[in-house]
N, C-alpha and C positions, 0 to 999 in steps of 0.2 A: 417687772420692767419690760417694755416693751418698744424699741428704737429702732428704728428707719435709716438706712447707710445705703450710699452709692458702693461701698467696697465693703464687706469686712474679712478680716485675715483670721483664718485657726490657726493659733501656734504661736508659741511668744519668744521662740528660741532665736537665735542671732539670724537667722534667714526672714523670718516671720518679721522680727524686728526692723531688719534691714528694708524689705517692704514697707511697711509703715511708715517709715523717713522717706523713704522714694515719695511716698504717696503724698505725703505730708510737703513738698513742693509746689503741689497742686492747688487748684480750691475745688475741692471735692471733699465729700464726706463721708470719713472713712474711720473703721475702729478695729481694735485687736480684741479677740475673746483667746484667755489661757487656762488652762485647768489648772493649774499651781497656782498659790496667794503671790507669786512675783513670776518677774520673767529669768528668762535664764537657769531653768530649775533643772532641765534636764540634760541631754549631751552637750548642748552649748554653754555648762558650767564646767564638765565632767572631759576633758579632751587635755590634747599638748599644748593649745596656747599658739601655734604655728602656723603663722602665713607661711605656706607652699608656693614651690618657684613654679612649679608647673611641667616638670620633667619626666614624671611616672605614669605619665597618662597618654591613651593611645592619641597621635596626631589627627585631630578632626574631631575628636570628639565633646562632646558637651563638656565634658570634667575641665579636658585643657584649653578649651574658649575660655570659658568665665575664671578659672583659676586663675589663668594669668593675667587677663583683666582685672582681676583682684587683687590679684598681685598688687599691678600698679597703682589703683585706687587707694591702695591702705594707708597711705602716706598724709594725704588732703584730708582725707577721713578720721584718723585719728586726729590729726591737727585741730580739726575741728570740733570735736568731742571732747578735747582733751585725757583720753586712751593713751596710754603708756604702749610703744610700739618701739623695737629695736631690728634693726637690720643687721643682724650678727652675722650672716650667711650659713651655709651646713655643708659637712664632710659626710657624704655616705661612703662608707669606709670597707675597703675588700680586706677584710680578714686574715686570708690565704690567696695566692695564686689563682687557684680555682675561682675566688670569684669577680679576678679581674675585666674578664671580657664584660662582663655586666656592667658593669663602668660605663664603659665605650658607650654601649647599646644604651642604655638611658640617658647620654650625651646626645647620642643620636636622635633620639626622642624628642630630649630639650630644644635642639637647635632646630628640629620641626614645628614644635611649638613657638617659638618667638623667645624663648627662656634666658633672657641677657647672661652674656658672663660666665658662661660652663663653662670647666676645665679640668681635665684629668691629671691629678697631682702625684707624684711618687713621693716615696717616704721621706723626703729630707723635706719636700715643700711643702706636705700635710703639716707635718714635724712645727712649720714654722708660724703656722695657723694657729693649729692646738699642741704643747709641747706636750709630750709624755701619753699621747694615747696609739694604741695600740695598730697595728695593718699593715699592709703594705703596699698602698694605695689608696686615692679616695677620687671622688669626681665633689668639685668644690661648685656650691652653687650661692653666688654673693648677694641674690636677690630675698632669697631665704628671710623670714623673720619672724620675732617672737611677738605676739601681743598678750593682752589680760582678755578670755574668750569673756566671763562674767560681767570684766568692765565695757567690752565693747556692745556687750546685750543690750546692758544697760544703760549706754549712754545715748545709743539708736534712741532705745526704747523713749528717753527721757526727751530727745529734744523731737520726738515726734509727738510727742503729748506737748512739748511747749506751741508747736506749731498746727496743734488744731486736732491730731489725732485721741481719737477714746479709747481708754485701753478698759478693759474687765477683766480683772482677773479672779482666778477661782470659779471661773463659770465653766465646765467642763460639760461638750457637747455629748447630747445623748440621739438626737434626733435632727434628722434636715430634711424641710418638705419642697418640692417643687411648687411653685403658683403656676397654675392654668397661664396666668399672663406675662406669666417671665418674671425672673429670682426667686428668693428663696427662704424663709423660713428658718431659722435655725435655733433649735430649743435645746437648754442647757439645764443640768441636773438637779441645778436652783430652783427652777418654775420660770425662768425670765427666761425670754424670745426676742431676737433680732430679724430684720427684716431686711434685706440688702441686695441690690440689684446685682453687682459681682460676687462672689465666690471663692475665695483662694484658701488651699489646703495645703497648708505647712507645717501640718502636724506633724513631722519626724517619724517616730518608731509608733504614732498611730495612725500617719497619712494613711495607711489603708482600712482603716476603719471608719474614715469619712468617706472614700470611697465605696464604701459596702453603705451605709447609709443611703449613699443617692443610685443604688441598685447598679453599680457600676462594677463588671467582676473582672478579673484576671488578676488584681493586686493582689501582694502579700508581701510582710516586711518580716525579717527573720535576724532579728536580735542579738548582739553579738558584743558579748562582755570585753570590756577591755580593760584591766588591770595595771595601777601606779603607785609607788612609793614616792614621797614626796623627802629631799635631805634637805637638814640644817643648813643655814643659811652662812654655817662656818665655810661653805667651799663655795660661796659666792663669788662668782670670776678666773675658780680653775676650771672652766667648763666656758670657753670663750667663744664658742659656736656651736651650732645644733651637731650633734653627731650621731650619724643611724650607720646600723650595721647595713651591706648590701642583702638585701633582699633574699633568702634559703627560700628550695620549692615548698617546703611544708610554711612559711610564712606566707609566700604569695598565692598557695591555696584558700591560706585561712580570711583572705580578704586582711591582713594585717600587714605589719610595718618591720616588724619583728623589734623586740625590746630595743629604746635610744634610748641617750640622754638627752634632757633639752630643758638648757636654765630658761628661767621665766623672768620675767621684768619685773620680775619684785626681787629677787637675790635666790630665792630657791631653785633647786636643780631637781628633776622628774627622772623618775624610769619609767620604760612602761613605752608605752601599755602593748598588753598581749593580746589577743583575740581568742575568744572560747565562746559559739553558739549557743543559747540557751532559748527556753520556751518565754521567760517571763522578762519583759523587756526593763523592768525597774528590778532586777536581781542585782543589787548592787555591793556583793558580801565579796570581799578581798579572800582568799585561799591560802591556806599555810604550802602548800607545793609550787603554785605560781610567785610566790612571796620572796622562797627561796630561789630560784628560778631567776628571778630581775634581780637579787642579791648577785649572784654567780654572775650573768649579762653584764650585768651594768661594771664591776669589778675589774671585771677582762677586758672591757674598753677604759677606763680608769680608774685604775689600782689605787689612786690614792686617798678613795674613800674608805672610811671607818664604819663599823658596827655602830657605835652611836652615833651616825648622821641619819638617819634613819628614823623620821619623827613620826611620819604619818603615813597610812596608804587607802584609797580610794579606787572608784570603778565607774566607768559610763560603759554607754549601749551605745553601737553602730547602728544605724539604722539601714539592715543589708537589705537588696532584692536579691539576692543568690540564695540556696538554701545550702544545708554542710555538704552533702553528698557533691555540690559544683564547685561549691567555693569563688575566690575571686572577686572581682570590683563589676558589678553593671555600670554600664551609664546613667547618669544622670536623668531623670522623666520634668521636664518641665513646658506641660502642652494647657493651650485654648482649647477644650473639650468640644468637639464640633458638636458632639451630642445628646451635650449637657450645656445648653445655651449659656455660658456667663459663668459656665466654672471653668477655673485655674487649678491644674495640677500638678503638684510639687510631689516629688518620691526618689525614697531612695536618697536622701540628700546627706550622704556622708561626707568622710574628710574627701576631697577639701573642701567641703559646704563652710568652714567658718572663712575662708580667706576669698569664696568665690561667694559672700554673700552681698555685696555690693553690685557686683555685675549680673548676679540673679536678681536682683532688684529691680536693676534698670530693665532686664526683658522682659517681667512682671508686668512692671507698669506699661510695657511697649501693648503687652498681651490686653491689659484693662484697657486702652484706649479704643480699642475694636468693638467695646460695650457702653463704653461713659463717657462722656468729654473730659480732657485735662489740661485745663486752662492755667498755666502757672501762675500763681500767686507771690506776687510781689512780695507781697510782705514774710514772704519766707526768711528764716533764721538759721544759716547752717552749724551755728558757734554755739556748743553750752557748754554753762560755766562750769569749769575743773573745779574740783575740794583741794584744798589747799596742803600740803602735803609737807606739814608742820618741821620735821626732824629733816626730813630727805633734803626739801627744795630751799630752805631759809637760812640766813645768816644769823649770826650772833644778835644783832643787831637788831633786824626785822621780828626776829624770835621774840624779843624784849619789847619792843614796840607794838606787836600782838598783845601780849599777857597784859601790857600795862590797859589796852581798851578793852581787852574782851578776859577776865582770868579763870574762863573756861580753859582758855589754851596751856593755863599752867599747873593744871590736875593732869596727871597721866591715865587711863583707863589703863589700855595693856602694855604692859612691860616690856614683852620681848618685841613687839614689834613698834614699841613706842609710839601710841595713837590717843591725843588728847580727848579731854571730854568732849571739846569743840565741836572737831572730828567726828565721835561717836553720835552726838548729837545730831550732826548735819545727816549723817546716815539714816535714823529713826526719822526725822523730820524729811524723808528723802522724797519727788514731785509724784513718784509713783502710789504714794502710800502705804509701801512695803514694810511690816512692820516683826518679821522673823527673823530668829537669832540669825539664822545662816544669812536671810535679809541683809542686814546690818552689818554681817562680817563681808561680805563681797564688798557693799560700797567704801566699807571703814578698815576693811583690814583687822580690826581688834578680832581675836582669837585665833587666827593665821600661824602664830610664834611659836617658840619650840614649846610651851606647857601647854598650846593647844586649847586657852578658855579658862586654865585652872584657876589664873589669876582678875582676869577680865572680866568671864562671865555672871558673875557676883557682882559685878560694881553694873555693868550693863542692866540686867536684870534691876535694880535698883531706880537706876535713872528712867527706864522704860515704867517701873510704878509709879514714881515721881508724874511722867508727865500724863502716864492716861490714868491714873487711879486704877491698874488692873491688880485684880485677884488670881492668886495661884493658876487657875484654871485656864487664866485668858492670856497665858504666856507659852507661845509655841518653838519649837525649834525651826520645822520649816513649812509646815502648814496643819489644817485642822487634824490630821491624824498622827501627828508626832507633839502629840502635849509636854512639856518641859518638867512637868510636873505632875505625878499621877500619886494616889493614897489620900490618907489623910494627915494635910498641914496643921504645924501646933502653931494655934493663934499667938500673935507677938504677944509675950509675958506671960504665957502660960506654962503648965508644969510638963518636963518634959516626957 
C-alpha cells in the first residue's frame, strides 16, 4: 500500500484521535497510522477516566491553557459522540493539618487559571459532599468529571472515519524519510508507505522515537508505571465524587497524583494509580507490594470497602519528559518544527492529555494550516450514533418492543454486566474493524463484570466463529502477539 495524504497523524490514542476529528471538519485528506489492531490500546485505555479542572498546573502554562479549555469542551463533545461523561466534581482532601495550607495554594492556582467554582471546605462541608470519608479539609472542585477514556478514543476515532478520515491500524512506524521537495515518506513494518505533506507525531510513550527518526535529537520519554485496582460495582454511589489525597513531596516528586479514588461511569470505583519509573514502556505487570499499598490508601480514605470488592487490577505508562533523579510534571511540547518543514510535535502528553485533548486539537490544526489549506466542509457530521444500552437506558416496555423485532436483544452474552447478543454483536461489527477480545469489551462492555470473561468469553468467542468462520489460531485477545489460543486444539468430535 502505498497513499498520498495532505496530513497524516502517528498515534491513535485519544490525543491522536482527537486530531483526526479536528481534521476531519475540513475537506482535506487526512489519515491515522497506529501500531495496535485498534485505537485506544495504550495509556488512553489504561488511566482514571478524569476530566481535570485545571488547578494543579503552573499559571501560564501549556498544561493549564488547554486543560481548562477542555475542560469546557467535554460537554458538547460528549453529547456528540454519545461518551458517558459525568460532572461529579472532586475533594482533594488534607488528611492532617499539615497539609492544609496546600489547599489554599492550589486554590490559588485554580483561580489563576480561570478554574470555575474552587472552594476550600472544612470537615462538616466536605462531610456533606462525600459522607464518611476521612480529613480534615478539602478544596472542592465542581468542574471536575469522570468520562469512559476507551469510549471517548473511540468515538473520535469513529466519527472521524465517518467524516472522511483513513485510519490503518497495526501499521507500526519503522522509518520516515524527508523529500528533497517537501513532506514526507513514512514506511511501516508491514512494507506499506505513506506519503503526506504534513506530519503530526502523537505517538505518546514513542513520540520520541519519531523524533529520532527524522534525526531530530534532544527528546527522550521516561516511562512511568502507574498502578489500579479496579472494585465491585457493589459500592456504586458510596463514592459520590472524585476524591485525591493532597499531594505528599515524595508523590509530587514522582510526577504522580498519589493513590485516589475515582468512580467511573460505568458503576465501578478505581484506586490507583501509583507512579514507579521503569525502562520498558508496555511493562504493564500489577505488583504484590504496590497492590497492598492502594489496599491500605484507598481503606483510609473509605473504610467501607471490603476485601472482596476487589475484582481486578491493571497498569498504564505516563508518558514522562523528566527522568527519576528530577522527578515532577514538564510542560507540555506542542510546536510547528521550523526545521522540519511540516512536521508537528506533540511530547510528553500526559495527564491531563485525556481532558486537554480537544483543545490540543484545535492548535493542531491551527498549526496545519500554516502548511495546507482548511476549507471546512459542509458536509461535516459532528453526531455518532450511541449503542444502545439495553438494561441501563430502556424501559420495560421499549425492552419488549426491542426483542419482539430484533431477538438478538433477548439472548444475554455477559451476565454480570448484562450485555445482549445485540450489543456484542454491534461491537464485532464495529466502523473501525476492530475485531479483538479486548476490541469488543471496550465497545460492548461484555467481560467488564465481577467473573471478568468466565462467563461471556465462551459465547463471544462462539459468535465471532459464527460470523467470520475463524480457526483457533485467528482469534486474538488484543493483537497479533497475544493469540487467545496457543497448542494443539482437539478437533470438534474428537477424542480427548
Amino acid at each position: 500500500m502505498n497513499s498520498n495524504y495532505d496530513v497524516l497523524i502517528i498515534g491513535g490514542g485519544v490525543v491522536g484521535c482527537a486530531i483526526a476529528r479536528e481534521l476531519s471538519k475540513y475537506d482535506v485528506k487526512a489519515a491515522l497510522v497506529e501500531k495496535e489492531a485498534d485505537v485506544s490500546m495504550g495509556a488512553s485505555c489504561r488511566n482514571s477516566g478524569v476530566c481535570h479542572a485545571g488547578f494543579k498546573y503552573a499559571p501560564g502554562s501549556l498544561r493549564a491553557i488547554v486543560d481548562v479549555k477542555g475542560n469546557a469542551m467535554m460537554d458538547d463533545l460528549c453529547r456528540d459522540l454519545k461518551v458517558k461523561m459525568k460532572r461529579i466534581g472532586k475533594l482533594t482532601v488534607a488528611l492532617n493539618p499539615e497539609d492544609e495550607p496546600g489547599l489554599h495554594k492550589l486554590k490559588e492556582r485554580g483561580d489563576a487559571n480561570g478554574v470555575p467554582g474552587l472552594k476550600v471546605l472544612n470537615r462538616e462541608e466536605m462531610q456533606k459532599i462525600q459522607p464518611g470519608v476521612n480529613g480534615v479539609a478539602a478544596l472542592h472542585s465542581p468542574s471536575s468529571a469522570i468520562v469512559s477514556p476507551y469510549n471517548l478514543t473511540i468515538g473520535l476515532a469513529e466519527n472521524a472515519l465517518a467524516n472522511g478520515v483513513n485510519f490503518h491500524l497495526g501499521q507500526e512506524v519503522v522509518a520516515i524519510e524527508k523529500k528533497p521537495e517537501g513532506g514526507f515518506v513514512v514506511r511501516c513494518k508491514s512494507g506499506d508507505a505513506f506519503e503526506t505533506k504534513v506530519l503530526i507525531n502523537s505517538a505518546g510513550l514513542y513520540a520520541a522515537h519519531i523524533t529520532d527518526m527524522l534525526g531530530i535529537s534532544g527528546f527522550k520519554i521516561y516511562p512511568a508505571r502507574g498502578e489500579y485496582y479496579i472494585l465491585d460495582k457493589r459500592l456504586n454511589g458510596t463514592v459520590k465524587c472524585l476524591i485525591y489525597p493532597a499531594q505528599s513531596k515524595s508523590a509530587e516528586h514522582s510526577g504522580g497524583g498519589g493513590a485516589h479514588l475515582t468512580p467511573t461511569v460505568d458503576g465501578n470505583i478505581l484506586i490507583g494509580p501509583t507512579a514507579q519509573y521503569l525502562d520498558d514502556p508496555e511493562d504493564y505487570a500489577c505488583t504484590a507490594d504496590v497492590m497492598a499499598q492502594l489496599r491500605r490508601e484507598g481503606q483510609a480514605i473509605l473504610p467501607a470497602m471490603r476485601g472482596t470488592d476487589f475484582i481486578r487490577n491493571f497498569a498504564g505508562s505516563r508518558a514522562k519528559q523528566t527522568p527519576p533523579e528530577v522527578g515532577g510534571n514538564a510542560d507540555f511540547i506542542i510546536e510547528d518544527r521550523k526545521d522540519v518543514k511540516g512536521f508537528i510535535n506533540l511530547m510528553g502528553i500526559e495527564s491531563p492529555g485525556l481532558t486537554s485533548s480537544p483543545a490540543i486539537a484545535e492548535m493542531v490544526a491551527g498549526m496545519v494550516k500554516n502548511h495546507v489549506a482548511l476549507n471546512p466542509d459542509p458536509a461535516f457530521n459532528p453526531v455518532r450514533p450511541g449503542r444502545v444500552d439495553f438494561f441501563e437506558e430502556l424501559s420495560a416496555e421499549e425492552k419488549a418492543d426491542l426483542v419482539a423485532e430484533d431477538p438478538d436483544y433477548g439472548e444475554i452474552i455477559c451476565r454480570c454486566e448484562k450485555i445482549t447478543k445485540r450489543e456484542v454483536l454491534d461491537a464485532i461489527r464495529n466502523p473501525l474493524g476492530a475485531r479483538t477480545l479486548v476490541s469488543i469489551k471496550y465497545r460492548g462492555r461484555a467481560s467488564m463484570g465481577r467473573c471478568q470473561g468466565g462467563f461471556c468469553v465462551p459465547r463471544i468467542v462462539r459468535l465471532l466463529r459464527d460470523e467470520f468462520g475463524w480457526k483457533p489460531e485467528d482469534f486474538l485477545e488484543r493483537g497479533k502477539t497475544s493469540p487467545m489460543f496457543v497448542g494443539n486444539v482437539r478437533p470438534k468430535g474428537g477424542a480427548a
